[in-house]
N, C-alpha and C positions, 0 to 999 in steps of 0.2 A: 643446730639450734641451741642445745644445751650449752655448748661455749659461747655463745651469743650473749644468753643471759647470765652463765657466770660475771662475763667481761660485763656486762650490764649492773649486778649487783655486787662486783668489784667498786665502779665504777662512783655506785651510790652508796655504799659502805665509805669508803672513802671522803665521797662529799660529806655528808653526815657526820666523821669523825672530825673531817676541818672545821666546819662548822662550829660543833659542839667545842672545840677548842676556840674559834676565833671569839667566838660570843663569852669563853672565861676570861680571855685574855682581856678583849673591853673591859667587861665589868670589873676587873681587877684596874684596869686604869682610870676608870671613872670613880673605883672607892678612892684611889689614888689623888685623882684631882679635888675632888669633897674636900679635902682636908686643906685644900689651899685656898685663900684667899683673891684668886688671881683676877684683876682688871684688865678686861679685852675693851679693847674702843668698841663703842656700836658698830662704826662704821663697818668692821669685820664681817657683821650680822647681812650688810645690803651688800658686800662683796662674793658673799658665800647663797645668798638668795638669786644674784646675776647669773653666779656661774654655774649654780644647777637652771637657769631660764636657759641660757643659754647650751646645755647640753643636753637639757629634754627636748631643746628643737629640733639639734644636730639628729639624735635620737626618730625623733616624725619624720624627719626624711631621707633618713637612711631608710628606716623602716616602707615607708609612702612608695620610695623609687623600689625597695625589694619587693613590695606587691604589684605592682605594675608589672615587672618585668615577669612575675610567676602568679596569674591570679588565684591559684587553688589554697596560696598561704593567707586566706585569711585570719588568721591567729595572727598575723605578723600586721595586717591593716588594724586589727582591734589594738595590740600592743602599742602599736604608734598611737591613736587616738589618747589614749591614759596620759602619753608622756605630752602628746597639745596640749591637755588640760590642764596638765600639771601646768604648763606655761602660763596659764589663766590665771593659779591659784597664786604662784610666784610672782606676776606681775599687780597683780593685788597687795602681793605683801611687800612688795617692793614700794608701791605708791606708798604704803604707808608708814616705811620703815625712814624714807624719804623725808615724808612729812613730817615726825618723829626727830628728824637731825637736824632737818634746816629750820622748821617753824619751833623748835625747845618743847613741845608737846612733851607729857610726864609720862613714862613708859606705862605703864597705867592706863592711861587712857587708851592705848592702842593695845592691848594684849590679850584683849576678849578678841578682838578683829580679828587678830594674827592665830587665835586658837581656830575661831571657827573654818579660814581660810586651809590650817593644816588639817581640819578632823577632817573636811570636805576632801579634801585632796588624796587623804589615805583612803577614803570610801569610794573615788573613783579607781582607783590605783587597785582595789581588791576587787569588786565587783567586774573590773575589765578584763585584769588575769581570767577573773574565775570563766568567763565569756570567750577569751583565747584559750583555753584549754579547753573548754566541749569541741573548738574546731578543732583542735591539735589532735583530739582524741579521733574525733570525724573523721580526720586525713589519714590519721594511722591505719585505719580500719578501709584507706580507700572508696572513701564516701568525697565525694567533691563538690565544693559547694555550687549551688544553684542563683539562681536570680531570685528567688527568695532570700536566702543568707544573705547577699550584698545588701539588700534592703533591709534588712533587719541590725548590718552592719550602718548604717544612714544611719539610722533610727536612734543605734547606739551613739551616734555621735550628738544626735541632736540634742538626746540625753546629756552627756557630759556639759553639754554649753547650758542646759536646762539649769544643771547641778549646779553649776558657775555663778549662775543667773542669782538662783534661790541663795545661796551661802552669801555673794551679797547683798541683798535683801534683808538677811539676817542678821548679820553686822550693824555696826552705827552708822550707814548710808542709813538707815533707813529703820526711826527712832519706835514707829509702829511695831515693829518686830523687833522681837530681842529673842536671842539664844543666849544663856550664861555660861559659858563651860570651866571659869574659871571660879576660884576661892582664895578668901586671904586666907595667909599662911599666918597663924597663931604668934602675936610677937614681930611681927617684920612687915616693913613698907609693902615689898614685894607681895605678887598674886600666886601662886599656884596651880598648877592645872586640877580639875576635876576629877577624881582617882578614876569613878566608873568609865567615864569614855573613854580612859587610857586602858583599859583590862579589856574592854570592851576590842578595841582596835588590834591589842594583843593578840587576844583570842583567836580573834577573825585570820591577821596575819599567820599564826602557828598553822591557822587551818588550812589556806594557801599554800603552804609552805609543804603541806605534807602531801596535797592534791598533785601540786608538780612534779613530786617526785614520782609519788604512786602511779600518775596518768603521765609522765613521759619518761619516766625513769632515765633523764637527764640524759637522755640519748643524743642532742647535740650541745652544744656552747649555749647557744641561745638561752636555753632552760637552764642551764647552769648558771649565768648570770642573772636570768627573775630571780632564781632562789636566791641567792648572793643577795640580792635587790631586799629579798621578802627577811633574810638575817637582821640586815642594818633598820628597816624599820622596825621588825622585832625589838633590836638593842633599842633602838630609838625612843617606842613607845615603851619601853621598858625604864626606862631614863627617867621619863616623865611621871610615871607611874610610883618608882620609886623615890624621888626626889620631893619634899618635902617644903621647898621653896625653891625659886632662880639660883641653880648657880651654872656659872654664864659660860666655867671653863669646861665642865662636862655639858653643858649644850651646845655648843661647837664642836667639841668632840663629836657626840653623834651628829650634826651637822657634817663635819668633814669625813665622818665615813660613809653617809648617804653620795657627796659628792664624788669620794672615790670610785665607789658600787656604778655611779651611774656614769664614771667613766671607764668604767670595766664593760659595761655593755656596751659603750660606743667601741670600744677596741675588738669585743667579737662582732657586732655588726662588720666592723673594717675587715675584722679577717673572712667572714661570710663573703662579703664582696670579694677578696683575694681569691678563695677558694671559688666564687661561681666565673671568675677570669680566666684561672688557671685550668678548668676545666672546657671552660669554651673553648681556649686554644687550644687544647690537648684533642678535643671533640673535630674541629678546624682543622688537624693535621693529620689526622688519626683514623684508619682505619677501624670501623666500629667491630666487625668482626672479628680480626685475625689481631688488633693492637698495634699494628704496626703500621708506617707510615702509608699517605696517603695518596693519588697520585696527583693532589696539585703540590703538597709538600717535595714532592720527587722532581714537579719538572722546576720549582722553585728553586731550590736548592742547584738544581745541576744549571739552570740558568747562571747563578752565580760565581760556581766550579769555572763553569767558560768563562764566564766576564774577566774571574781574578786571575785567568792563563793557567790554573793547576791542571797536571797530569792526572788526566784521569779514563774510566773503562766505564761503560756502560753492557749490564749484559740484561735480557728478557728473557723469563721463566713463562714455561704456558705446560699447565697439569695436560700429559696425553688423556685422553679418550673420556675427558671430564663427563661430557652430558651426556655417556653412559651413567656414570653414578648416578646423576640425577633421575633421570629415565627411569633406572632398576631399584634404586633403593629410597627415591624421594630427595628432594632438599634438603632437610635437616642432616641426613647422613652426607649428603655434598657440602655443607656447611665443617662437619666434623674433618671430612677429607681434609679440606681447604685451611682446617685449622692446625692440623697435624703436617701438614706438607710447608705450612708456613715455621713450625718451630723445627723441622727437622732443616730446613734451607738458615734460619738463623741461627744453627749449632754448626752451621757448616764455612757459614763467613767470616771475614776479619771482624774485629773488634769496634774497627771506626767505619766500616762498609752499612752504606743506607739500603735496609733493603723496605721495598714499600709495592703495597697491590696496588697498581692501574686500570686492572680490569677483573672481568668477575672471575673467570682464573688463572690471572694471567699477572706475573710480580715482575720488580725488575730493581737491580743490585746497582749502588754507584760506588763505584771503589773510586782511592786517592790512591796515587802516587804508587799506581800499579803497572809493573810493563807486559806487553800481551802474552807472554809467556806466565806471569803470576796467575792473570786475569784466566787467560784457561786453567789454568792448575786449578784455580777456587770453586770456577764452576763444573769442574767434572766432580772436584769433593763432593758438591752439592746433589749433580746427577746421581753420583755413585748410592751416596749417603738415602735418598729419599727411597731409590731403587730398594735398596736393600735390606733398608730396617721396615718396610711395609712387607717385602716379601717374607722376610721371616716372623712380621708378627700380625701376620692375619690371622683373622678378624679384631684384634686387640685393638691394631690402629687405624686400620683402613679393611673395609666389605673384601678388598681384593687387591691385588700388588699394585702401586703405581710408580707409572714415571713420568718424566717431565722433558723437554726440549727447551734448549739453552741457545739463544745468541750473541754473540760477543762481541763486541767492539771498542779498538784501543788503537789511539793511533797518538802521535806528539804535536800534530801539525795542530796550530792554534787555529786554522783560519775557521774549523768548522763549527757549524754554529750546534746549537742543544736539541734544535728540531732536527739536524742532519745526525748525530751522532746515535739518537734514537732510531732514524728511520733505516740505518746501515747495521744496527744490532737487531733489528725488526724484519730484514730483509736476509741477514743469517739466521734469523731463530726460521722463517719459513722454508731455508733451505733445510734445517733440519726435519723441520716436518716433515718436506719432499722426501726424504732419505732414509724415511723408518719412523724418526721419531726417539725418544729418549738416548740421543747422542748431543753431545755442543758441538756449535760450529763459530767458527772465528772469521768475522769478517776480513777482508784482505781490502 
């Protein structure tokens, strides 16, 4: 446990120092561009508002399809909702960055719009986090959500379209209501944002910022990209805050680091899907107990071995006098046997040899390019080896000595098929049985 949370507070020491370095290095590039005079086309403005529309969607349904397939992550439904909305607030500003280009509209006219559309946007985006982390905390602690929570998940949603709704109302749709967030800037055509809603938003973001760490201690990717997320809006609203009038080459700036953040979550999403793949398969193949393969993996494989003509052995392992163990000392101690008789059989094989459990105690080994002379030499290693390191380390590894019965079979002749080559190593491991028991026997 204690190196658990080292490696944990490695982990966020580290976040925190990138951090605190990536956030100078901005601000050093934005004093940097202040000083330039630089003309970006608007157009840049509806190219860079598209392609975050477009990767907050990508964003909803990556997240959308991750809750479906695991409903307990609700944190991961609430996070997707944030980024639909964000889509709202983006195609809002798009309409009117649009109108802006083609109709000659005076930037002016549309910059209260496009304020209130971003203040609205970061208040969904904070309020949601803060909502995905009471379940993330929920889940930690093994609390799973109920039919309540989904409903209350709804609720949230119908909320953000509410927010949607109300922020354009606000705007110049709709001349009744006015929100002002902007100011002229002393001396210059241009507006300015409102300082307080920018310290305002700040705030809130730092505050975010420190909840996710403290309540998940960045324990997967996921949260390490919010926070990533919760920097670049920091820089962002920090931008705005410090900025004293438009200038257009530091508001791209934070623009194009917002875009990159939220392509950094799309690549952990990607890799979250990599990892819940690679585990499936692994789970598909895999013996959950002992790790090691499984027996449709086993007769798949040796299916193939026959089809492609390779030389190959078939041998079946079966623990003698198993459900004794179980009987005298319970399951879980037949589970430990079965686990220790499994690594002491794969200390005993080749290197490229499959070995995989079939039945509950009962494994079975596919060698390549083994002639029956190898193929026994391997499996008496095997007998000898399990024989003997349980008789000398009882009770260490096993309640009591055990051994095992091996049968073997290896022949050149291609004609036999994978159900025969199993059922002629199945028919000498019974002979072994017959015979005592912890001997192999080699089919003829």
């Amino acid at each position: 446990m204690s190196k658990c949370r080292h490696r944990i507070n490695q982990r966020v020491s580290f976040f925190l120092g990138s951090a605190f370095l990536l956030l100078i290095g901005m601000f050093i590039l934005a004093n940097h561009l202040a000083t330039y005079n630089i003309v970006i086309p608007d157009i840049y403005y509806l190219v860079f508002t598209g392609l975050l529309l477009l990767l907050d969607a990508i964003i909803f349904f990556f997240m959308l399809f991750q809750f479906i397939c695991n409903r307990k992550l609700l944190y991961v439904a609430i996070l997707g909702l944030v980024f639909l909305g964000s889509d709202i607030y983006c195609s809002e500003a798009l309409t009117l960055i649009q109108r802006f280009i083609s109709m000659c509209i005076p930037m002016n006219a549309i910059t209260n719009d496009l304020a209130i559309f971003y203040l609205f946007r970061q208040i969904t985006f904070i309020v949601a986090i803060l909502f995905a982390l009471y379940y993330a905390y929920l889940l930690s602690k093994n609390i799973s959500p109920d039919g309540k929570d989904e409903a209350l998940v709804i609720l949230l949603a119908f909320a953000v379209f509410f927010l949607a709704i109300f922020a354009h109302n606000l705007s110049s749709y709709n001349p009744q209501i006015s929100l002002n967030l902007i100011n002229k800037a002393n001396g210059h055509d241009r507006n300015a944002w409102s300082s307080h809603y920018s310290a305002l938003i700040v705030a809130a973001w730092f505050m975010v910022l420190l909840l996710v760490i403290v309540t998940t201690a960045l324990r997967n990717l996921l949260w390490v990209s919010i926070s990533t997320f919760c920097i670049s809006s920091i820089f962002s609203n920090l931008i705005l805050l410090n900025l004293n009038e438009y200038n257009f080459s530091v508001w791209y700036l934070s623009r194009g680091i917002e875009v990159a953040c939220t392509f950094f979550v799309i690549i952990v999403l990607l890799y979250d899907i990599f990892l819940m793949h690679k585990n499936s398969t692994m789970l598909s193949i895999h013996d959950p107990l002992t790790g090691i393969y499984n027996r449709a993996y086993f007769y798949k494989e040796l299916q193939q071995r026959v089809a492609s003509g390779d030389d190959i052995s078939v041998m079946i392992l079966d623990i003698d006098h198993f459900k004794r163990i179980n009987d005298r000392y319970g399951h879980p101690v037949g589970d430990a046997v079965i686990r220790c008789v499994v690594e002491l059989a794969r200390s005993a094989i080749r290197e490229n040899d499959v070995l995989a459990r079939i039945g509950g105690e009962e494994f079975a080994v596919l060698m390549y390019n083994a002639s029956p002379q190898v193929a026994q030499i391997v499996a008496e290693r095997i007998r000898a080896r399990i024989a003997i390191e349980t008789e000398k380390n009882v009770p260490q590894l096993t309640p009591e000595p055990m051994t095992v019965s091996i049968g073997v079979f290896t022949s050149p002749d291609k004609r036999f098929t994978a159900d025969e080559r199993i059922s002629f190593a199945d028919k000498a491991l019974y002979v072994a049985k017959r015979s005592g028991r912890n001997r192999v026997v080699v089919s003829e």
